[in-house]
Structures are given as C-alpha cells and as structure tokens.
FIVEX-859363 format. One line per 5 residues: number of its first residue (from 1); for each residue x negated, y, z of N, C-alpha, C. Coordinates in steps of 0.05 Angstrom, whole numbers. Layout:
NUM) X/Y/Z/X/Y/Z/X/Y/Z | ...
//
This chain:
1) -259/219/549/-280/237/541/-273/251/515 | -273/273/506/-276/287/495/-303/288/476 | -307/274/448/-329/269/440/-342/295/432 | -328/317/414/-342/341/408/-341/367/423 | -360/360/442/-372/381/463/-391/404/438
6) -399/387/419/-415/400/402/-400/417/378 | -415/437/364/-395/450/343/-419/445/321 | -405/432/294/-425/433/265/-400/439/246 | -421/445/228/-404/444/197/-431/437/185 | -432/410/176/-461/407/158/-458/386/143
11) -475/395/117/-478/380/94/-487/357/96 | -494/334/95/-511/311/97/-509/300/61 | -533/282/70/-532/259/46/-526/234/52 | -510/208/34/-505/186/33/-513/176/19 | -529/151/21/-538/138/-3/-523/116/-4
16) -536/109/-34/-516/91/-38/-504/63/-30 | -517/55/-5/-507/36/10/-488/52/35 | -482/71/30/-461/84/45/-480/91/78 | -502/96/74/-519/116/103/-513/136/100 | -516/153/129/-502/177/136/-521/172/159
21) -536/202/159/-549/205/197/-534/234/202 | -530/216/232/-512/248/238/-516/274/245 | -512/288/245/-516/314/267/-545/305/290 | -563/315/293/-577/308/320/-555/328/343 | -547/349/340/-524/350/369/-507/328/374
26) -495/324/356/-474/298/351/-500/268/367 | -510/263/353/-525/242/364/-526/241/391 | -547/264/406/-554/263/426/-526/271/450 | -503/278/441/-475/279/463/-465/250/456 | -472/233/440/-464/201/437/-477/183/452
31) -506/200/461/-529/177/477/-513/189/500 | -514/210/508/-510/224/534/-480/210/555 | -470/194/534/-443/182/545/-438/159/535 | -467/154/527/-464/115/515/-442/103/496 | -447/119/477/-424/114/463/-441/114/432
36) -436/93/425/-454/70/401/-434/67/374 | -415/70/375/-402/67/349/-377/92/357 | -369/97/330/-334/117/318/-321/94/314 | -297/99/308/-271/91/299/-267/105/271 | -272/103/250/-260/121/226/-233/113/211
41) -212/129/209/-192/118/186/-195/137/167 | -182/128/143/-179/152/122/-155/168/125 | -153/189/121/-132/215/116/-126/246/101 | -120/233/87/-111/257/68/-136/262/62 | -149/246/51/-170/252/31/-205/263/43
46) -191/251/69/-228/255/85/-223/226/99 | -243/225/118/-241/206/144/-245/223/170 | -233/208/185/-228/230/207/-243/206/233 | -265/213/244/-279/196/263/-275/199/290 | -267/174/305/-266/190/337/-289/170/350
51) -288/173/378/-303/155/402/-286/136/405 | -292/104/409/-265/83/408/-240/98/437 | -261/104/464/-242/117/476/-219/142/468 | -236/153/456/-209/184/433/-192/165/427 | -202/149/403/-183/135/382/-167/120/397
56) -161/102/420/-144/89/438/-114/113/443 | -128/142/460/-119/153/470/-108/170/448 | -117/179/428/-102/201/409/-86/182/393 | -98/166/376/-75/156/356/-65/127/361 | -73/107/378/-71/79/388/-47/84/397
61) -47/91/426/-28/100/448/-4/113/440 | -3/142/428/22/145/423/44/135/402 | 31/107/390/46/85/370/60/71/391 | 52/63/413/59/44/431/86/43/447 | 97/67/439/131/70/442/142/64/419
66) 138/67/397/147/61/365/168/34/373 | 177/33/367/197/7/355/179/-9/323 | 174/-32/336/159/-44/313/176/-59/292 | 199/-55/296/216/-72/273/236/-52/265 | 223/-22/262/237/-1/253/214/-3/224
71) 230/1/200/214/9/178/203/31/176 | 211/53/182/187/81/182/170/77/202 | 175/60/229/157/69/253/132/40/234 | 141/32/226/118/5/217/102/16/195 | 112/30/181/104/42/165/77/68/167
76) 93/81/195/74/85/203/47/83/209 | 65/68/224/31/53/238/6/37/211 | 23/22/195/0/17/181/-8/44/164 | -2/63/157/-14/83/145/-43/92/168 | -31/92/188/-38/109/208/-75/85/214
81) -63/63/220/-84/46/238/-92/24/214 | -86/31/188/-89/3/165/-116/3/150 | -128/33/159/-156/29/150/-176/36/165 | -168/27/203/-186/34/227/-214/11/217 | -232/30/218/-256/13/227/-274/25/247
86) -282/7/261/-308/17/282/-334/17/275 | -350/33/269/-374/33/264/-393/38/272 | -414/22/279/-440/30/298/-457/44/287 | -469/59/317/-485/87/305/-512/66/311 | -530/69/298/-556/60/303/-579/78/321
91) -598/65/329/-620/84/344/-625/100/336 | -627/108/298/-635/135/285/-613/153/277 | -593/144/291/-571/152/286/-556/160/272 | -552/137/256/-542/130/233/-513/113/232 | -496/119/205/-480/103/210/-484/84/183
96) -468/70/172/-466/54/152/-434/54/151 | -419/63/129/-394/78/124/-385/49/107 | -363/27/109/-357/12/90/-343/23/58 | -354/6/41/-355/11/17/-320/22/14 | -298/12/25/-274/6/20/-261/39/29
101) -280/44/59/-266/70/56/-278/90/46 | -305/93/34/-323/117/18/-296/114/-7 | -293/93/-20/-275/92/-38/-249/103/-31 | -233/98/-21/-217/109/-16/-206/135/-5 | -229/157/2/-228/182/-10/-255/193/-17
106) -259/181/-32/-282/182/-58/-302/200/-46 | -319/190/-25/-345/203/-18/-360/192/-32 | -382/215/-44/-401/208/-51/-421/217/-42 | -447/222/-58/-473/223/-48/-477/248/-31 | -461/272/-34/-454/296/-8/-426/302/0
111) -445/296/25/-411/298/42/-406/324/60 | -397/332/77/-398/356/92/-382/341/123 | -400/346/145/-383/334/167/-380/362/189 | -356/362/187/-351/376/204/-332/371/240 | -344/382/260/-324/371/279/-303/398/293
116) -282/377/307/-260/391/316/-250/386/340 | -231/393/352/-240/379/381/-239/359/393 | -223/335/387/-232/306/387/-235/287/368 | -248/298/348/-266/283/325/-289/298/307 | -293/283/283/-310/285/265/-290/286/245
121) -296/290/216/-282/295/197/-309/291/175 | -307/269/157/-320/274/139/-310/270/106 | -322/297/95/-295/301/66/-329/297/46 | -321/294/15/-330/305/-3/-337/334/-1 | -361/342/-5/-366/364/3/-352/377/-19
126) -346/369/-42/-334/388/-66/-308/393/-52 | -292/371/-43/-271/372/-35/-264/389/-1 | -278/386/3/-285/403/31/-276/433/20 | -296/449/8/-300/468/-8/-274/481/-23 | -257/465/-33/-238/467/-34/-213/472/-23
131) -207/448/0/-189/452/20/-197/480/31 | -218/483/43/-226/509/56/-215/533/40 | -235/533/22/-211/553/-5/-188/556/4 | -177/534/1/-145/538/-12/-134/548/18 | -148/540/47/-141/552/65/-144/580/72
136) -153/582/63/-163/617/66/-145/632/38 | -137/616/20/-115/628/5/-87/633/16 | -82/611/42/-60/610/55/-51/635/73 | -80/627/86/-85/657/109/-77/687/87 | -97/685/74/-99/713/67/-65/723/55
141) -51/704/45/-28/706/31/-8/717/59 | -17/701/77/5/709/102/-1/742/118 | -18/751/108/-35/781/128/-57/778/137 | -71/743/134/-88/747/150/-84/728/176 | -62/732/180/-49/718/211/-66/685/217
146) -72/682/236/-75/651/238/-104/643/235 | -121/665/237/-154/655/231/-163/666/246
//
C-alpha cells in the first residue's frame, strides 16, 4: 500500500511530551486501511514516517542483499534502520514521538509535516523553511529547471 494517497504541507503543534495529531486526511486514509502505527527513523535532519508495510518494502528489503560482514554495507544499515521506531497512532489520532528521536533532529514545539509519495516527513518547521529556501535557491540558480 502506498500510504500517501493524500497531499499536505502543514504546520502542527507538539507538546512537550512529544504529541503530534495528524493531518485529518492523513488520519482518515490510515483508518481506511487499518493501519494503527508509522515506522519513523531520523534523516538528515527530519524524520521520515512510513506504514510498517512501506517501511518493510522501501528501506527493510533492499538491505537484504547487503553483505553483513561488509563494513560500509553494516554501516549502512545501522545508519539507515538504528533509529527505526514504530509508533501508534491513537483513536484521536495522535502520535506520541519518543523523546530520543525529537532530540535528535531537534523538533520542537512547531513542526511542519509534509507528505511525499510513500511517506511523511516531519522537520522543524524553522528548518523546513529553510531547506525549502535553499531549494528554490538551487532551482532558481539552474534556470528554473526541475520544479
């Protein structure tokens, strides 16, 4: 399954026990296919959320040829799968984000979640704001091309 049938770019609040309610599109395509918790890891400075089915099939699976007693392919993988957690969405649909990965790319009290086509993505909204910037510095630098 393909979790984002839906399209957002939206601000939310987190408090300080790390709640997050999601999207009501987002919610209601999660009831619609019984699907109760994400998978989040951290990356490059957001978290990037899938459906445990995505997360199997996008980033699980194509480790599974790796050679595990290769030092880059191990290396890999723990970058890649060393800060997977699964997290349940609640009936209000909500998540509860562990303390270890808000820290580790420093979300705080606004976040910005945006989705893409088989995940969620949630950054610092300052930091969001930024990347976007600096993407549209990229574009514009090249003609334009690519947006």
């Amino acid at each position: 399954m393909r979790m984002l049938e839906v399209r957002f770019n939206q601000q939310l609040s987190m408090d300080a026990r790390g709640r997050v309610t999601l999207p009501v599109r987002l919610k209601a395509a999660l009831d619609t296919h019984r699907v109760y918790s994400l998978v989040f890891i951290a990356y490059e400075g957001r978290l990037r959320g899938y459906t445990p089915a995505d997360f199997t099939e996008r980033v699980e699976k194509p480790l599974l040829g790796d050679d595990p007693f290769d030092p880059y392919q191990d290396e890999k993988q723990l970058l890649r799968l060393g800060t997977a957690c699964e997290v349940d969405v609640d009936r209000q649909g909500r998540l509860v984000l562990p303390a270890e990965l808000r820290e580790l790319v420093r979300l705080g009290d606004k976040v910005t979640m945006i989705s893409l086509l088989d995940r969620v993505e949630l950054w610092s909204t300052e930091q969001f704001g930024k990347a976007f910037a600096a993407a549209q510095s990229r574009r514009d630098a090249l003609g334009g091309a690519g947006g």
